[in-house]
Biopython code that builds the backbone (N, CA, C, O; Angstrom):
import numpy as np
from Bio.PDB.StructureBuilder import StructureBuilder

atoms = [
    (1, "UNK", "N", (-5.441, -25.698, 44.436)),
    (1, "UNK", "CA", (-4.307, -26.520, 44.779)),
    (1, "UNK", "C", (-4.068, -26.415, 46.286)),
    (1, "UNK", "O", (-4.244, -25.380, 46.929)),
    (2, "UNK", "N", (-3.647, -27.593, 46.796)),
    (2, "UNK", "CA", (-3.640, -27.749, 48.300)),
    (2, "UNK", "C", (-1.977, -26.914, 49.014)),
    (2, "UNK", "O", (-0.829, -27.306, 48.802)),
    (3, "UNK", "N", (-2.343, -25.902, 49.728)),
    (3, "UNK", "CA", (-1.109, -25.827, 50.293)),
    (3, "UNK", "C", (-0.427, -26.620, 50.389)),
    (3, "UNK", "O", (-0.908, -27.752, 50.437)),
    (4, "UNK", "N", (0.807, -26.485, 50.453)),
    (4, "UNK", "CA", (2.045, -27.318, 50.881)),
    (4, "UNK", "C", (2.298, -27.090, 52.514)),
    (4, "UNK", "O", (2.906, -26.070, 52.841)),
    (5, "UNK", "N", (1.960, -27.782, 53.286)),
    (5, "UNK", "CA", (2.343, -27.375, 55.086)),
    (5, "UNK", "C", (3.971, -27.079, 55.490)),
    (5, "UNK", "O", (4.975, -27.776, 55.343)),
    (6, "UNK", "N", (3.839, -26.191, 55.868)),
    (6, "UNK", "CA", (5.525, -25.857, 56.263)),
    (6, "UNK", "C", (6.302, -27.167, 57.783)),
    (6, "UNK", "O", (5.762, -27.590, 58.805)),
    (7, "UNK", "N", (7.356, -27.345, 57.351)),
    (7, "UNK", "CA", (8.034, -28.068, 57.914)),
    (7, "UNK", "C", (8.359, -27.199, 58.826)),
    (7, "UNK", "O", (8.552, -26.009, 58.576)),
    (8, "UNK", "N", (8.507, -28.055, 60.702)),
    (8, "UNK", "CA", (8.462, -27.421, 61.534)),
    (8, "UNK", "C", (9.626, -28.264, 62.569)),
    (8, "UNK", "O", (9.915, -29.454, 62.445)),
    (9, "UNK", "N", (10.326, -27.099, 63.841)),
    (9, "UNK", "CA", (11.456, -27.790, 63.811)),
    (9, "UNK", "C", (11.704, -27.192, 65.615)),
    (9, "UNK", "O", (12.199, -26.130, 65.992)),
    (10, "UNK", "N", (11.260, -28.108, 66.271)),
    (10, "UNK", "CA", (11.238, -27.521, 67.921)),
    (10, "UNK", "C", (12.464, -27.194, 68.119)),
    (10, "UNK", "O", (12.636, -26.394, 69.039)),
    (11, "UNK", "N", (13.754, -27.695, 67.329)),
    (11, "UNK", "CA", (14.954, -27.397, 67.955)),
    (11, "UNK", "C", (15.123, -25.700, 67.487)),
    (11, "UNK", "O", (15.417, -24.692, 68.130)),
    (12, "UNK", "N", (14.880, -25.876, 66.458)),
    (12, "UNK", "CA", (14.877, -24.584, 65.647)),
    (12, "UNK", "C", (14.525, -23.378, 66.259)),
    (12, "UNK", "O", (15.208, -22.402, 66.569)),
    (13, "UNK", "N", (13.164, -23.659, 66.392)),
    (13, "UNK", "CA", (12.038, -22.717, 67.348)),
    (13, "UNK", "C", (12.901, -22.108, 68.156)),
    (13, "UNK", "O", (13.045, -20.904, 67.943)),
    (14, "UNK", "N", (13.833, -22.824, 69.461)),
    (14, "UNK", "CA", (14.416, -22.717, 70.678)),
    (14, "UNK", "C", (15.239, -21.755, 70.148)),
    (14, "UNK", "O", (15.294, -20.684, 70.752)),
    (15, "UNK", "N", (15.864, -21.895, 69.193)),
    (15, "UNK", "CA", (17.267, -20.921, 69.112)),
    (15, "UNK", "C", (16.693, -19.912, 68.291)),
    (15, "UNK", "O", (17.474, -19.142, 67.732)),
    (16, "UNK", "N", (15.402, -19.768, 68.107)),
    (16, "UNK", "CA", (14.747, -18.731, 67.522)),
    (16, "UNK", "C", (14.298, -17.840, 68.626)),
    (16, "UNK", "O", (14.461, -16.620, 68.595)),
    (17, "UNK", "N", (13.738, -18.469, 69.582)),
    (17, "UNK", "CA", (13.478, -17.904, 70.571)),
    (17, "UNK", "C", (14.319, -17.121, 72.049)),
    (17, "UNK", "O", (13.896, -16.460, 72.997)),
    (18, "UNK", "N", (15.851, -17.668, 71.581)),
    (18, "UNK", "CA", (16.452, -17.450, 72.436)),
    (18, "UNK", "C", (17.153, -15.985, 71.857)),
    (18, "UNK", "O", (17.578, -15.057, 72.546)),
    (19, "UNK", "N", (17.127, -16.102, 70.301)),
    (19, "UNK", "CA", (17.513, -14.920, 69.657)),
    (19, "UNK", "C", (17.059, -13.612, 70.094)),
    (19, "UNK", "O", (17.583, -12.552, 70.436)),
    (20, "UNK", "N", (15.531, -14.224, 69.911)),
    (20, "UNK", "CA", (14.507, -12.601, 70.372)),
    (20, "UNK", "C", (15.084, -12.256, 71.938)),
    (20, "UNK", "O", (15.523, -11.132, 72.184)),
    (21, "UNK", "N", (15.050, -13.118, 72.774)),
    (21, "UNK", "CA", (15.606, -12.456, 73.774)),
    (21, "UNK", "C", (16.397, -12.146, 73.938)),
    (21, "UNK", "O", (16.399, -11.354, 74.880)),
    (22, "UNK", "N", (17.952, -12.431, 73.196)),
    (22, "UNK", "CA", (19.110, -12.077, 73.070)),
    (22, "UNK", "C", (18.790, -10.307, 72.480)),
    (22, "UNK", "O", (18.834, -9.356, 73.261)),
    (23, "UNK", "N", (18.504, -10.173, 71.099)),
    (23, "UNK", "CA", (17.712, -9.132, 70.610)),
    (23, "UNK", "C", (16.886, -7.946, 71.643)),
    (23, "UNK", "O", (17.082, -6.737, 71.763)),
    (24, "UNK", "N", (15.973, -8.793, 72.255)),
    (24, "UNK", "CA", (15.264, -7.496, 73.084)),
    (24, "UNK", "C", (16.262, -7.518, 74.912)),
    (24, "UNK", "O", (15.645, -6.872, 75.759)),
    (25, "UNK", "N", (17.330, -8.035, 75.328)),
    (25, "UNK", "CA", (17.902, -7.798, 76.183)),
    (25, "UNK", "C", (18.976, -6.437, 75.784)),
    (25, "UNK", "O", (19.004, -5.403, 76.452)),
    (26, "UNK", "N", (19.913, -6.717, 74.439)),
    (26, "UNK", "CA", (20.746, -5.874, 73.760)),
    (26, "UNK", "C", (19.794, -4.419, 73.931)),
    (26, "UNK", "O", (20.081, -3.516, 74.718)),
    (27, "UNK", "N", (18.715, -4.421, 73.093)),
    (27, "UNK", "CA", (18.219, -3.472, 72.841)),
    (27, "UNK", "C", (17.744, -2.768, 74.280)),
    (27, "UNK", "O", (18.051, -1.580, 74.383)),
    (28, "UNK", "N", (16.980, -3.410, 75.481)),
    (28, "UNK", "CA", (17.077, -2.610, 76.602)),
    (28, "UNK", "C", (17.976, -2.122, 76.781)),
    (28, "UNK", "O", (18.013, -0.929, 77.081)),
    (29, "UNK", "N", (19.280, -3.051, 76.634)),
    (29, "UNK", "CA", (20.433, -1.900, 77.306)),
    (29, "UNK", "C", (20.892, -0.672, 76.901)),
    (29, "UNK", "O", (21.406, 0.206, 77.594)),
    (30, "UNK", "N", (20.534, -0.688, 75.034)),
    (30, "UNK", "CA", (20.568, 0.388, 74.153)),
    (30, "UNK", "C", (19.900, 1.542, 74.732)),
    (30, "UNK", "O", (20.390, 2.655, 74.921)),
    (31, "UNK", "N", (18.743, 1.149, 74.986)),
    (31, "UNK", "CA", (17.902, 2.457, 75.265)),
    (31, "UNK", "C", (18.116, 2.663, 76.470)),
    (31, "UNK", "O", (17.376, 3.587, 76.805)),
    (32, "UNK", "N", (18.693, 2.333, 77.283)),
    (32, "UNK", "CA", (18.628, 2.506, 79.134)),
    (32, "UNK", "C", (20.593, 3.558, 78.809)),
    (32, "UNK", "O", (21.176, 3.808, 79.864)),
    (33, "UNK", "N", (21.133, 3.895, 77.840)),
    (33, "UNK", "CA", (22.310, 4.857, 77.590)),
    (33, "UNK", "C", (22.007, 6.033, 77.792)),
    (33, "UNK", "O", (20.871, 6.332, 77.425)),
    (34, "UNK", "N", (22.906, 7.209, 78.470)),
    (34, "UNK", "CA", (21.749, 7.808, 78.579)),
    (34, "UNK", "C", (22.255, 8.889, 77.508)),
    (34, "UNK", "O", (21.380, 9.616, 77.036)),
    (35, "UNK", "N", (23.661, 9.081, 77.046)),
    (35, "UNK", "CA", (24.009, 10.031, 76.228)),
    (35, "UNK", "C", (23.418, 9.462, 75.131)),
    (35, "UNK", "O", (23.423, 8.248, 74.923)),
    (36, "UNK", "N", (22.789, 10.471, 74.254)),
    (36, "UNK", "CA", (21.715, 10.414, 73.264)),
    (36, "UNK", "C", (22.930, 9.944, 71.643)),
    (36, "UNK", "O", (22.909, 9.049, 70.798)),
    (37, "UNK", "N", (23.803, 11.095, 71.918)),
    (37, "UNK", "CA", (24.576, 10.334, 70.173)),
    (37, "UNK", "C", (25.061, 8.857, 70.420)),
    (37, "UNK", "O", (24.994, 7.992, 69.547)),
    (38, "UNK", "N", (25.687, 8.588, 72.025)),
    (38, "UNK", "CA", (26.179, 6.722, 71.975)),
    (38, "UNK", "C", (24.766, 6.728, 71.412)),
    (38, "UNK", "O", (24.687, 7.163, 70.263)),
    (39, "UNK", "N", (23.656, 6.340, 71.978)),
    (39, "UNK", "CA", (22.757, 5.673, 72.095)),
    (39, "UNK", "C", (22.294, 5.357, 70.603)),
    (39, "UNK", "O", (21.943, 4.239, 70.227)),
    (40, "UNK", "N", (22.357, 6.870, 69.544)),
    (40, "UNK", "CA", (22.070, 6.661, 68.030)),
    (40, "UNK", "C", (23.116, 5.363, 67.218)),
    (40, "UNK", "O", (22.906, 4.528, 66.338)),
    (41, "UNK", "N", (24.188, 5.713, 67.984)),
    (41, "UNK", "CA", (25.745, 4.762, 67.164)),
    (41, "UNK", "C", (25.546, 3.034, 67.550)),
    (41, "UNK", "O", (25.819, 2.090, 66.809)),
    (42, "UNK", "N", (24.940, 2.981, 69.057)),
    (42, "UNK", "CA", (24.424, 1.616, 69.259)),
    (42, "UNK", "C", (23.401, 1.124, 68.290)),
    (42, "UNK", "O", (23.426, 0.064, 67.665)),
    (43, "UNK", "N", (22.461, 2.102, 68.267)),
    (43, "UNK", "CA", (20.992, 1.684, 67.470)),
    (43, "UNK", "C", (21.656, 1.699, 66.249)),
    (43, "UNK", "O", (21.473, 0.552, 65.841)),
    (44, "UNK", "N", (22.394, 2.358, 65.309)),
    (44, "UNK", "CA", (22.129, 2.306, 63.944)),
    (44, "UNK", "C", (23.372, 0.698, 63.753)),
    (44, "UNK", "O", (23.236, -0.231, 62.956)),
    (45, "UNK", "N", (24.210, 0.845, 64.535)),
    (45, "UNK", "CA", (25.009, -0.343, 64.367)),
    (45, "UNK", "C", (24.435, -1.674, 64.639)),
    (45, "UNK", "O", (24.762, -2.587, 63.880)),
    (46, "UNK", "N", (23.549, -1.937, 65.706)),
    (46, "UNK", "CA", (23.051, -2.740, 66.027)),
    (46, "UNK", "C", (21.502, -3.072, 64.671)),
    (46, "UNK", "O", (20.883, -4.134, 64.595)),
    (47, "UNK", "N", (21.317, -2.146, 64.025)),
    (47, "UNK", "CA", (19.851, -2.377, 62.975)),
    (47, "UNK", "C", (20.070, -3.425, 62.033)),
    (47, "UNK", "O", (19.062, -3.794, 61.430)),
    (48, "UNK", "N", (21.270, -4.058, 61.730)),
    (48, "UNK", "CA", (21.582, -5.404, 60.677)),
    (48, "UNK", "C", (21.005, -6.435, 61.755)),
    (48, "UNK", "O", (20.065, -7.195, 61.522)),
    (49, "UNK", "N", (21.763, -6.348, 63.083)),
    (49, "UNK", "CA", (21.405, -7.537, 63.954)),
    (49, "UNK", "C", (19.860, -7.872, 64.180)),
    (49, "UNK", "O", (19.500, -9.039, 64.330)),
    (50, "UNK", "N", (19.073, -6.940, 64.196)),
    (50, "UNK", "CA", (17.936, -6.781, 64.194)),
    (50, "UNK", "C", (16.872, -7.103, 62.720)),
    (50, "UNK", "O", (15.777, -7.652, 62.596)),
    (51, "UNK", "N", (17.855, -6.437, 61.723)),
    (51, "UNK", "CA", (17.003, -6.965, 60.315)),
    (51, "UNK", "C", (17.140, -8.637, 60.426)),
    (51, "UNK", "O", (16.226, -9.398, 60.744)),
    (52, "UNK", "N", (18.313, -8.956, 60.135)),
    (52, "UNK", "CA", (18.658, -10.442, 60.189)),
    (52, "UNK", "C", (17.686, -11.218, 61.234)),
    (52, "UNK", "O", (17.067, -12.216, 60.865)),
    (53, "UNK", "N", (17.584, -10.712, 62.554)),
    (53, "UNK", "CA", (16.667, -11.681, 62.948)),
    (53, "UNK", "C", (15.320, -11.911, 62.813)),
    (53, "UNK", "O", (14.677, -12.913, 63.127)),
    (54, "UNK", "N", (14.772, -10.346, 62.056)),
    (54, "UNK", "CA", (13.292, -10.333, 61.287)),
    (54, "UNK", "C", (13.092, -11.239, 60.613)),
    (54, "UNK", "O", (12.249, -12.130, 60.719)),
    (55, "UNK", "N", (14.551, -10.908, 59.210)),
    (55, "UNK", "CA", (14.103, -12.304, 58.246)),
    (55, "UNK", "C", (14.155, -13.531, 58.794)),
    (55, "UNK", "O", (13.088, -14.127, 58.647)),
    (56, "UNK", "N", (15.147, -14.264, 59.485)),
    (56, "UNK", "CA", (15.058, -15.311, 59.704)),
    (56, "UNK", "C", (13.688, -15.711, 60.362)),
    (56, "UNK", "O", (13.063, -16.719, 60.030)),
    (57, "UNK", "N", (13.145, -14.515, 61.662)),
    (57, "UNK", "CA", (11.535, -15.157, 62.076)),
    (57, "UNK", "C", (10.978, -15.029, 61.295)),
    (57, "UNK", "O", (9.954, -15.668, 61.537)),
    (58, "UNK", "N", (10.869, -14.464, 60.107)),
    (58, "UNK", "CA", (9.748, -14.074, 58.845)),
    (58, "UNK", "C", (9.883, -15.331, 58.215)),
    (58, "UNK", "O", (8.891, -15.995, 57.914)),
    (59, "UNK", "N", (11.191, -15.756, 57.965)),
    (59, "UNK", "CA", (11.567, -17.113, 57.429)),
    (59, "UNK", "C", (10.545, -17.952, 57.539)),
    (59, "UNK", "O", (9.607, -18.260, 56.805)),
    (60, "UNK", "N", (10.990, -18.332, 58.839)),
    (60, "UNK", "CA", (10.537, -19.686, 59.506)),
    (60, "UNK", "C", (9.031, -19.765, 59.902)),
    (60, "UNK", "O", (8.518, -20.814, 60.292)),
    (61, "UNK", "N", (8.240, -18.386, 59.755)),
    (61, "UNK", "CA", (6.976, -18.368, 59.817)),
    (61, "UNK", "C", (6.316, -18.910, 58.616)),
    (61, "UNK", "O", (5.278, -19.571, 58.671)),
    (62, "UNK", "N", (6.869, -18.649, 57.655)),
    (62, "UNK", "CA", (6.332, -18.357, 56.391)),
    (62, "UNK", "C", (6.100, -20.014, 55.286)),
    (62, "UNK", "O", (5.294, -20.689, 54.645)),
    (63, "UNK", "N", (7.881, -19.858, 55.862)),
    (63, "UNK", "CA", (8.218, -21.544, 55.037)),
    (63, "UNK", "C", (8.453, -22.509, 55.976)),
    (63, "UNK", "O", (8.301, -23.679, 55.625)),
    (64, "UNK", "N", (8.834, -22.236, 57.238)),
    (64, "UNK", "CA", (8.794, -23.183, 57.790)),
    (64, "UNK", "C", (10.651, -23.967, 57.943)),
    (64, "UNK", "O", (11.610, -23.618, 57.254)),
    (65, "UNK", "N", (10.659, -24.657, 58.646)),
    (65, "UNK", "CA", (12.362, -25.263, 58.317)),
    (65, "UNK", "C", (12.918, -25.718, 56.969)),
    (65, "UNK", "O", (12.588, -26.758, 56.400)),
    (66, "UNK", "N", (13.959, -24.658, 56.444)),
    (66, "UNK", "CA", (14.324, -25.232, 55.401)),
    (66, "UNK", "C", (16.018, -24.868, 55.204)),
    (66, "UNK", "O", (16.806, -24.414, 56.034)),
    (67, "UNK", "N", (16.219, -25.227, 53.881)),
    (67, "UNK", "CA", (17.878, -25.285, 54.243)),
    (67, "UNK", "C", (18.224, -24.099, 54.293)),
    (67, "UNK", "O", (19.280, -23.847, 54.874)),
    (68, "UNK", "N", (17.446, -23.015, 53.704)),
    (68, "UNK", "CA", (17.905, -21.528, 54.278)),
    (68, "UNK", "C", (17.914, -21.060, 55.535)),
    (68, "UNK", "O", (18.564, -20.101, 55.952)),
    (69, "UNK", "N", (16.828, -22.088, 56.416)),
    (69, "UNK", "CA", (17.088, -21.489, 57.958)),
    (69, "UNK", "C", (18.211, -21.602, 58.464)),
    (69, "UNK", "O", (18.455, -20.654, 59.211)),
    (70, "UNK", "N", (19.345, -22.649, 58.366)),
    (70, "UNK", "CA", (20.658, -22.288, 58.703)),
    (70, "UNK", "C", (21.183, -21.716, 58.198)),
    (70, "UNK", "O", (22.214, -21.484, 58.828)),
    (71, "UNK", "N", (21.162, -21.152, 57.150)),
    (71, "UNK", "CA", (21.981, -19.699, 56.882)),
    (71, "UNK", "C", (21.635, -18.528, 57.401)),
    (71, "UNK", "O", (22.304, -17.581, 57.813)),
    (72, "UNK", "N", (20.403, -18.741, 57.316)),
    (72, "UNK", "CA", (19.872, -16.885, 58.252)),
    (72, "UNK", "C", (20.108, -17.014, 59.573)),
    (72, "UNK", "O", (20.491, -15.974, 60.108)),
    (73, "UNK", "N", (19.990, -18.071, 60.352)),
    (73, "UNK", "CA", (20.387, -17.889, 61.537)),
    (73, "UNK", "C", (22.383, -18.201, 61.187)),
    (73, "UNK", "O", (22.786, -17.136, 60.720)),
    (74, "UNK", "N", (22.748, -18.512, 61.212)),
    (74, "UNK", "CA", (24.192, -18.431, 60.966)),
    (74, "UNK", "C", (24.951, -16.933, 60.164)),
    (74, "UNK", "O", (26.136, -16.601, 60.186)),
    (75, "UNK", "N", (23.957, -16.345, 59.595)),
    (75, "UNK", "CA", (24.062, -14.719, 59.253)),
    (75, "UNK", "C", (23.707, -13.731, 60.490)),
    (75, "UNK", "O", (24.373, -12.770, 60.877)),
    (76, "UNK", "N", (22.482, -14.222, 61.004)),
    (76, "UNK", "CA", (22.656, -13.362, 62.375)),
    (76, "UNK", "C", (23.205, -13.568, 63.891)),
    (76, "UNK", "O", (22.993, -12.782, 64.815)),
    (77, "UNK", "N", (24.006, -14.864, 63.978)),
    (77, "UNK", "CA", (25.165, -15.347, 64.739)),
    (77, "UNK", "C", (26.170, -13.946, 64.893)),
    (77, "UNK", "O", (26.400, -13.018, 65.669)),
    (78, "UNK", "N", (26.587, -14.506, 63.561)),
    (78, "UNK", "CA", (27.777, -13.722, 62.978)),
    (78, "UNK", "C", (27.574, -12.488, 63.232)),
    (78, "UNK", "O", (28.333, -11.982, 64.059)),
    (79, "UNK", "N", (26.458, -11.586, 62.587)),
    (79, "UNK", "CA", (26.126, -10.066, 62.996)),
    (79, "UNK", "C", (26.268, -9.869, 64.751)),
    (79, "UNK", "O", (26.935, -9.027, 65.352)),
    (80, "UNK", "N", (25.452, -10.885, 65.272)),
    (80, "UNK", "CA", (25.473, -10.876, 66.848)),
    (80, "UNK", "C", (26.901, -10.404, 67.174)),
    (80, "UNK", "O", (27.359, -9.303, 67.478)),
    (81, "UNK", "N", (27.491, -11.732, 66.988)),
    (81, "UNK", "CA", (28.983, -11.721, 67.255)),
    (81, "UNK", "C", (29.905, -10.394, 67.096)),
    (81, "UNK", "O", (30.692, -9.914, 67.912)),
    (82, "UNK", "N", (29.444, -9.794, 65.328)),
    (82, "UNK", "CA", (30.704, -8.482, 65.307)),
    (82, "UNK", "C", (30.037, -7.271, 66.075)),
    (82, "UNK", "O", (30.738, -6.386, 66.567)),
    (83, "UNK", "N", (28.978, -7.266, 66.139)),
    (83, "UNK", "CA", (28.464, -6.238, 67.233)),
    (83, "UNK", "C", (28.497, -6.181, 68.851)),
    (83, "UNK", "O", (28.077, -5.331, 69.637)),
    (84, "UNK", "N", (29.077, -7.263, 69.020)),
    (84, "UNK", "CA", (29.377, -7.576, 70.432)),
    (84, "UNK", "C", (31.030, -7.420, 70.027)),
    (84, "UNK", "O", (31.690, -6.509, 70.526)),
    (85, "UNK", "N", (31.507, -8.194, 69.273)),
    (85, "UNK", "CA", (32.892, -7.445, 69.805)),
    (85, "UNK", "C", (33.546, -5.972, 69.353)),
    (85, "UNK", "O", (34.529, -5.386, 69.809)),
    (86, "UNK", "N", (32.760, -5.654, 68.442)),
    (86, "UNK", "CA", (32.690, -3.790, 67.969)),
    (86, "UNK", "C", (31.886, -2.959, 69.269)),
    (86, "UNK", "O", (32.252, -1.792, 69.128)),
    (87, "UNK", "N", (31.280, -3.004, 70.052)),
    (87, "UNK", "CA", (30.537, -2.440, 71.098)),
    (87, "UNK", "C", (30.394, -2.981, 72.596)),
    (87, "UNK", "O", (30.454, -4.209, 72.650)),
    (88, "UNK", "N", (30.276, -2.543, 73.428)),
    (88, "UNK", "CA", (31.039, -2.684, 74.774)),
    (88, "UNK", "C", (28.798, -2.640, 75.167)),
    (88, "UNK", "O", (27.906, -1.799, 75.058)),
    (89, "UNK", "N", (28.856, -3.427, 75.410)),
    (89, "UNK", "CA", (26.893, -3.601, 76.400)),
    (89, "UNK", "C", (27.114, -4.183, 77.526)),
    (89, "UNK", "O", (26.181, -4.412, 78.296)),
]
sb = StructureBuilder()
sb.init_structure("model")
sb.init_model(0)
sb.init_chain("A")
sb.init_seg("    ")
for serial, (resi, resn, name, xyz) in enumerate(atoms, 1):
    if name == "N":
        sb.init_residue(resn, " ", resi, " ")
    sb.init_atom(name, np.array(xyz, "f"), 0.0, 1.0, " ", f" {name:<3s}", serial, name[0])
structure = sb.get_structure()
């Protein structure tokens, strides 16, 4: 049986891509702390923001644009969001 080709979505991509850098900017600053317990309380608080944006790129690799991609990215908005206003970066 013939694959089904995943639906693909340049706008999508962009705010996928802007995530990871949102993601790996946060996280430099994490590790550039230099007291070691902040630095654990950033990392373990910050690890949802980070799962969430796995799945959603795992998502969109996998299946491609679908109506779950606005929820996973709108789940890791939200995570973004309470970890920015719960933590001072």
């Amino acid at each position: 049986m013939a694959k089904k080709r995943r639906k693909l979505n340049k706008d999508f991509e962009r705010k996928i891509y802007t995530s990871k850098k949102n993601v790996e900017l946060v996280l430099a600053k994490i590790y550039d702390i230099d007291d070691e317990d902040i630095q654990k309380e950033y990392i373990s608080a910050f690890n949802r923001v980070v799962y969430l944006y796995d799945e959603l790129k795992q998502d969109y690799e996998q299946l491609g644009f679908s109506d779950n991609s606005e929820n996973l990215l709108t789940s890791y908005k939200n995570a973004f969001n309470l970890f920015e206003s719960e933590f001072e970066i």
